[in-house]
VOMARVEX-896156 format. One record per residue (C-alpha): residue in three letters; x, y, z; residue number from 1. Coordinates in nm, 3 decimals, padded with zeros to 5 digits. Last residue first. Layout:
<recs>
+-----+---------+---------+---------+-----+
| res |      px |      py |      pz |   n |
+-----+---------+---------+---------+-----+
| ALA |       X |       Y |       Z | NUM |
...
+-----+---------+---------+---------+-----+
</recs>
This chain:
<recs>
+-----+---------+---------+---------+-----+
| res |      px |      py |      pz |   n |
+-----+---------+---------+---------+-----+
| UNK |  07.154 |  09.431 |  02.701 | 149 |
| UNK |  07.170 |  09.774 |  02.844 | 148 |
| UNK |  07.495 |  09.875 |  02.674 | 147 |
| UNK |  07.872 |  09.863 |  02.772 | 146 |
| UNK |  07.843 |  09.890 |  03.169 | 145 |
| UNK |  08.091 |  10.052 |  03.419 | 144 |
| UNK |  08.444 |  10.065 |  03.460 | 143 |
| UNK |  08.659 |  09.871 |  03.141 | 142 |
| UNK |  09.007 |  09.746 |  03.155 | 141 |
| UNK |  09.057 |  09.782 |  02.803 | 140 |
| UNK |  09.219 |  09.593 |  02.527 | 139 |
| UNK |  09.279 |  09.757 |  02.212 | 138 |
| UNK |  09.338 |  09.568 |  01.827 | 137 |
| UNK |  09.361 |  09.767 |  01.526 | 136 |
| UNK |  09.257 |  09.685 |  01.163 | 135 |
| UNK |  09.225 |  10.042 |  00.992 | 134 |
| UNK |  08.877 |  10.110 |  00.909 | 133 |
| UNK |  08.760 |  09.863 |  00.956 | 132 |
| UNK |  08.974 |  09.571 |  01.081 | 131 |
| UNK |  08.821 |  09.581 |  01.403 | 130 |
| UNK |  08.940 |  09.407 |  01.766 | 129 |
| UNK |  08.782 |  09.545 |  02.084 | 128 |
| UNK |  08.916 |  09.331 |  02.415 | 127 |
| UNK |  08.734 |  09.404 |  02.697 | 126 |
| UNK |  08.913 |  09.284 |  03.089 | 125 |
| UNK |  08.795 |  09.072 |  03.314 | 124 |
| UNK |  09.155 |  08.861 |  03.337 | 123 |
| UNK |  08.991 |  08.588 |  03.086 | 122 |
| UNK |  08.900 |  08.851 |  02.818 | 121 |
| UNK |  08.620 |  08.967 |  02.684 | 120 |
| UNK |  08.549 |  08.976 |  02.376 | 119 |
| UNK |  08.376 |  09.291 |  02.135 | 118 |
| UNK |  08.388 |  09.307 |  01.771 | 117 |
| UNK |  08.438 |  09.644 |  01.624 | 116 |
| UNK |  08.310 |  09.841 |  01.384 | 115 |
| UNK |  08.492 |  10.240 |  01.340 | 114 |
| UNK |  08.347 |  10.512 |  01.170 | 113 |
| UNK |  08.398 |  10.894 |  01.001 | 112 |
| UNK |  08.741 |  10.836 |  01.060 | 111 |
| UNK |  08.864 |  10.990 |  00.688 | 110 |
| UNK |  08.870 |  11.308 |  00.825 | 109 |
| UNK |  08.973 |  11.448 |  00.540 | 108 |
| UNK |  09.262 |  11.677 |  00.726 | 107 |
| UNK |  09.296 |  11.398 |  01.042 | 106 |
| UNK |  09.351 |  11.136 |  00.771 | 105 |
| UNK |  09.550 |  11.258 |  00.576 | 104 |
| UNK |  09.766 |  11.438 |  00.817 | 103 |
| UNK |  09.833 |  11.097 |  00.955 | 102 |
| UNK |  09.896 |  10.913 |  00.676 | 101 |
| UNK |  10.143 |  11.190 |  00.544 | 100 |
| UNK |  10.297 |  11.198 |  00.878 |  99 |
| UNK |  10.373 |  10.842 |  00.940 |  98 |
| UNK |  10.701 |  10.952 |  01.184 |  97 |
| UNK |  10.530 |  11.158 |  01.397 |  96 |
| UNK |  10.649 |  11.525 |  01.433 |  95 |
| UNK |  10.526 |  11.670 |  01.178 |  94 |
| UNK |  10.117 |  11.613 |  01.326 |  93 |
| UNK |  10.208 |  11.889 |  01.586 |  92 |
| UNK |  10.250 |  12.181 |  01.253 |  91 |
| UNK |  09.976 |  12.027 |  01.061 |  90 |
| UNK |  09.727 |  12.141 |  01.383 |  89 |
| UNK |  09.556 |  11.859 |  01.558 |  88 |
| UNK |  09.144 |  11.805 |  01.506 |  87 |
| UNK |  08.905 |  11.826 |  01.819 |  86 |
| UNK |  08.693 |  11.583 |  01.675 |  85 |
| UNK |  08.336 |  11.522 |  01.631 |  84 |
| UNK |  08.034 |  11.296 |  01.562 |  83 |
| UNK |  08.220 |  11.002 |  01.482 |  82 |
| UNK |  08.038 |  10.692 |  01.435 |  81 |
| UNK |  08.117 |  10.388 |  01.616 |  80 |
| UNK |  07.970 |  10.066 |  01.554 |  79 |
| UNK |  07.971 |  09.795 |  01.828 |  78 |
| UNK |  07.956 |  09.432 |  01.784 |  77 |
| UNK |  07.929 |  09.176 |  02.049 |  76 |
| UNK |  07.512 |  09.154 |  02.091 |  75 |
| UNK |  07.442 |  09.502 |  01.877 |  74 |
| UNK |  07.576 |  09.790 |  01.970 |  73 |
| UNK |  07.641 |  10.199 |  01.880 |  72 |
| UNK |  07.798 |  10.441 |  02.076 |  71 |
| UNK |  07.834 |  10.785 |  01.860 |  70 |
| UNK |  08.154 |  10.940 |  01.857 |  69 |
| UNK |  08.316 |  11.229 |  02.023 |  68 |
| UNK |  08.691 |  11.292 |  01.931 |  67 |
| UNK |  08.962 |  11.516 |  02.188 |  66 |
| UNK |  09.333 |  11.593 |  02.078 |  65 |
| UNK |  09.682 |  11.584 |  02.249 |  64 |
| UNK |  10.000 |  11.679 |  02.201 |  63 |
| UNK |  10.227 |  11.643 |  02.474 |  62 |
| UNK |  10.517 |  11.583 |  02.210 |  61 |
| UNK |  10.629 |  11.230 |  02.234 |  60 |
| UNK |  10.394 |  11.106 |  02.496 |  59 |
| UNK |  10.058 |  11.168 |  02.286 |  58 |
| UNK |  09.756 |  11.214 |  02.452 |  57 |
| UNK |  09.431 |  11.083 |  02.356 |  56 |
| UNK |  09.108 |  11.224 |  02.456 |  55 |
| UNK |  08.748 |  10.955 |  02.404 |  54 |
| UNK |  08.429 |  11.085 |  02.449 |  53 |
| UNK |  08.163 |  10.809 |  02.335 |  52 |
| UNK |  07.837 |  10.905 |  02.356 |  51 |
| UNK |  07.503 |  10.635 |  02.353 |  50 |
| UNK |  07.406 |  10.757 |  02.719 |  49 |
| UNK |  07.758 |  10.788 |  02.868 |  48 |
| UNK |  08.075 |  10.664 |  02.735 |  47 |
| UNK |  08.418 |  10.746 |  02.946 |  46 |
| UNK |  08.728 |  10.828 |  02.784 |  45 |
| UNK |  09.172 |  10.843 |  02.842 |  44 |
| UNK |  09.368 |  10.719 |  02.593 |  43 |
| UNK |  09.715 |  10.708 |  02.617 |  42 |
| UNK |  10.018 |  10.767 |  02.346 |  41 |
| UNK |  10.308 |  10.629 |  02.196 |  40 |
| UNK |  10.374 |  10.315 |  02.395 |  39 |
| UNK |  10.020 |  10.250 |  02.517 |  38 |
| UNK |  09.832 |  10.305 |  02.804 |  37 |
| UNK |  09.455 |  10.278 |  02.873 |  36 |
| UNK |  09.215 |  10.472 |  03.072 |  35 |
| UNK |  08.875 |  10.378 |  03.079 |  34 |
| UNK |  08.502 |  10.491 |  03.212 |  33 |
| UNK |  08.165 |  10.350 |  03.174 |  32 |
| UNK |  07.815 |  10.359 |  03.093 |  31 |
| UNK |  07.660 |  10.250 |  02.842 |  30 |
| UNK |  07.293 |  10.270 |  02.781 |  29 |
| UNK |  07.251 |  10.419 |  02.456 |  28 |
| UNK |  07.393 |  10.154 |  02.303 |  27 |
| UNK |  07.102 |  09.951 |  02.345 |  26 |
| UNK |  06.855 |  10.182 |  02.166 |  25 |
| UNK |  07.078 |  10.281 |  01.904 |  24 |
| UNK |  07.119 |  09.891 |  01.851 |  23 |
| UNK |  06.776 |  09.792 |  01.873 |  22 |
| UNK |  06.637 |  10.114 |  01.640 |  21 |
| UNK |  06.727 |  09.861 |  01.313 |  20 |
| UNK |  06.539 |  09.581 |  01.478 |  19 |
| UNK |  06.236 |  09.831 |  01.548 |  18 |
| UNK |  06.233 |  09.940 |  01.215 |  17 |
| UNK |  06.237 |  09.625 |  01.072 |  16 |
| UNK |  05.974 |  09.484 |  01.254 |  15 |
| UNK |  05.735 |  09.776 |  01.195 |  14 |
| UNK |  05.789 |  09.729 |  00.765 |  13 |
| UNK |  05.706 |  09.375 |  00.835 |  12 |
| UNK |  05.361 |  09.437 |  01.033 |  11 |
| UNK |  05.284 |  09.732 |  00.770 |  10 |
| UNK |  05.366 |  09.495 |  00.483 |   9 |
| UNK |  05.174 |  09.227 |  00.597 |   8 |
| UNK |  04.858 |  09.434 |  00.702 |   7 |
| UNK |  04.862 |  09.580 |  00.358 |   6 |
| UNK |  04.838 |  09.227 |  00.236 |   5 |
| UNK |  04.542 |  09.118 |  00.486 |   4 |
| UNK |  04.327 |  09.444 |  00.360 |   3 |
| UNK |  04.400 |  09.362 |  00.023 |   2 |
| UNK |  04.281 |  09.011 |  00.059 |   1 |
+-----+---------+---------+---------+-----+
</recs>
């Protein structure tokens, strides 16, 4: 009986190891590219092997800054963690209306993550919609692949 219990708890402690690893797993096989434009700024990234680059330029100022993040997904969910950012200097950050929030942000950075859902959209392209941390919407005409499954 012990023998059968400690079997139970090895077999159930595997399982949910290997469904937590799933995502890491999966997400490590994107690959693709994007460039997106918006009215204050563009984003310009590519993900490769579970690492999201993304470098966003600003139109008002030519400022621009650089974050890494790690790719993370699960069926149509994607977590993204950030591993590092190129931060902006207080004296670019001025210029933007929402200062405070921004400088907040950027100075704590207080975008440690970011969970979206994932859709796609009837012209092919990938909508990403999230309410955590902020809720934001972006729609992306996507080149490549988002995960291996």
């Amino acid at each position: 009986m012990l023998k059968l219990s400690r079997l139970l708890m090895i077999s159930i402690f595997t399982i949910f190891t290997l469904a937590a690893l799933i995502p890491y797993v999966n997400g490590y096989g994107c690959d693709f590219n994007y460039t997106e434009e918006f009215d204050e700024y563009d984003m310009v990234g590519n993900c490769k092997n579970g690492i999201l680059q993304t470098h966003i330029i600003y139109h008002n100022n030519q400022f621009s800054y650089y974050k890494k993040f790690l790719w993370i997904k699960y069926a149509n969910k994607v977590l993204l963690i950030n591993i590092s950012s190129k931060l902006p200097q207080e004296v670019i950050l001025k210029s933007f209306n929402d200062f405070d929030v921004r400088y907040s942000q950027y100075r704590h950075n207080e975008n440690l993550y970011a969970f979206y859902l994932i859709r796609e959209a009837r012209s092919g392209e990938t909508i990403f919609i999230s309410n955590e941390p902020v809720n934001a919407m972006y729609i992306f005409d996507l080149t490549g692949k988002l995960s291996y499954f």
